[in-house]
C-alpha positions in Angstrom: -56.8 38.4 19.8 -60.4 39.1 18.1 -59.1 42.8 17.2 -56.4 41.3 15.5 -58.8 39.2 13.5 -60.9 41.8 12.7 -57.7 44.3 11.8 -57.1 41.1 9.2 -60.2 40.7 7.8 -60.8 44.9 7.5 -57.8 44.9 5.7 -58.6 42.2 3.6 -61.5 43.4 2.4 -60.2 47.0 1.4 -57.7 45.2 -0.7 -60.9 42.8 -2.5 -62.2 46.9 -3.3 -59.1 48.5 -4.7 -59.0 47.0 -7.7 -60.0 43.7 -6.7 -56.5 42.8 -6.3 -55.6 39.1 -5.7 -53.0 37.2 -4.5 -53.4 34.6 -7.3 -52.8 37.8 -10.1 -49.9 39.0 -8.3 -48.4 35.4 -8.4 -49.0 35.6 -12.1 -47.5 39.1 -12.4 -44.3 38.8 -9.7 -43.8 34.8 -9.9 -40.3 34.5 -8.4 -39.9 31.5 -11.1 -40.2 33.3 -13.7 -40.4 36.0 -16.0 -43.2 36.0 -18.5 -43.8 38.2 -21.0 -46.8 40.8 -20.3 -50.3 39.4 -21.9 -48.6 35.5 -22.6 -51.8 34.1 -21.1 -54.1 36.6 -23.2 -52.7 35.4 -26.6 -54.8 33.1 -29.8 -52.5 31.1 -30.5 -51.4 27.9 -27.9 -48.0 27.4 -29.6 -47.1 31.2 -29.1 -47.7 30.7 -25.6 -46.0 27.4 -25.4 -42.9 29.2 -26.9 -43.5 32.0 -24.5 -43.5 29.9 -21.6 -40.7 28.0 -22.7 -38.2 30.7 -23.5 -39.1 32.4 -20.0 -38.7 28.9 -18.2 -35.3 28.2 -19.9 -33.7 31.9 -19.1 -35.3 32.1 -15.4 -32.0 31.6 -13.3 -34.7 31.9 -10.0 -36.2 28.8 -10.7 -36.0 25.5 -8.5 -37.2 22.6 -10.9 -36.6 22.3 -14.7 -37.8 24.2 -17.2 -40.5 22.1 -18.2 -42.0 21.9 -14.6 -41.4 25.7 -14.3 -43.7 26.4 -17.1 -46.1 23.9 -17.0 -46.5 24.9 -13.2 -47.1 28.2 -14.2 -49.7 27.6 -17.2 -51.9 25.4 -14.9 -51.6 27.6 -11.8 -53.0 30.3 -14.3 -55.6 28.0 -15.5 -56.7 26.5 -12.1 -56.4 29.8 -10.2 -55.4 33.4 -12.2 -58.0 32.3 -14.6 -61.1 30.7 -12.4 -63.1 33.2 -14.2 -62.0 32.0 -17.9 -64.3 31.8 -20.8 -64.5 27.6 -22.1 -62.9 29.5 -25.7 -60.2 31.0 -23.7 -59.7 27.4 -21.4 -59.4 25.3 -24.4 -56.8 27.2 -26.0 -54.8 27.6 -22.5 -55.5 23.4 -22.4 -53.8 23.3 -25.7 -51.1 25.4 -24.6 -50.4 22.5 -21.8 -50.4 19.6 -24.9 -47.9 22.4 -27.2 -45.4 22.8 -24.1 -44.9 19.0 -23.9 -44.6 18.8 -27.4 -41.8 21.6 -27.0 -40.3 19.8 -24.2 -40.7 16.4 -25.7 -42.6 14.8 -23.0 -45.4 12.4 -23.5 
């Protein structure tokens, strides 16, 4: 049993040094909800991301909730874990992103 473990943790630590690949950026990348458009987290512009978001949410046939919950699941999974490492510039725009999609969606 404590090969095993260290088999796990040997592997996981090659993978941290190949690219620092992450889970949390492959979830981002191969989300089975959706289907975002490359860089829609890397844009200016909150309501060109909202927009993104929404458009991607409303044509995913994968997902299991609505739109709205598909995307805003999505933008705060990016900004809680893909992003941990975001500048406060890049957060606030990503935080108005959230306050655009419910605009979009009509909610609150």
């Amino acid at each position: 049993m404590a090969k095993s473990r260290k088999t796990k943790s040997r592997k996981a630590k090659k993978s941290q040094k190949t690219g620092g690949r992450k889970w949390s950026s492959r979830v981002t990348r191969e989300s089975d909800a959706l289907d975002l458009k490359k860089g829609v987290f890397t844009q200016d512009d909150p309501k060109k991301i909202a927009r993104s978001l929404k458009r991607s949410a409303e044509h995913s046939h994968r997902r299991k909730s609505s739109p709205y919950r598909s995307a805003m699941s999505m933008l705060t999974f990016y900004i809680n874990r893909g992003g941990k490492d975001l500048s406060a510039r890049r957060k606030r725009i990503l935080e108005k992103a959230k306050d655009e999609l419910r605009a979009l969606f009509d909610k609150d």
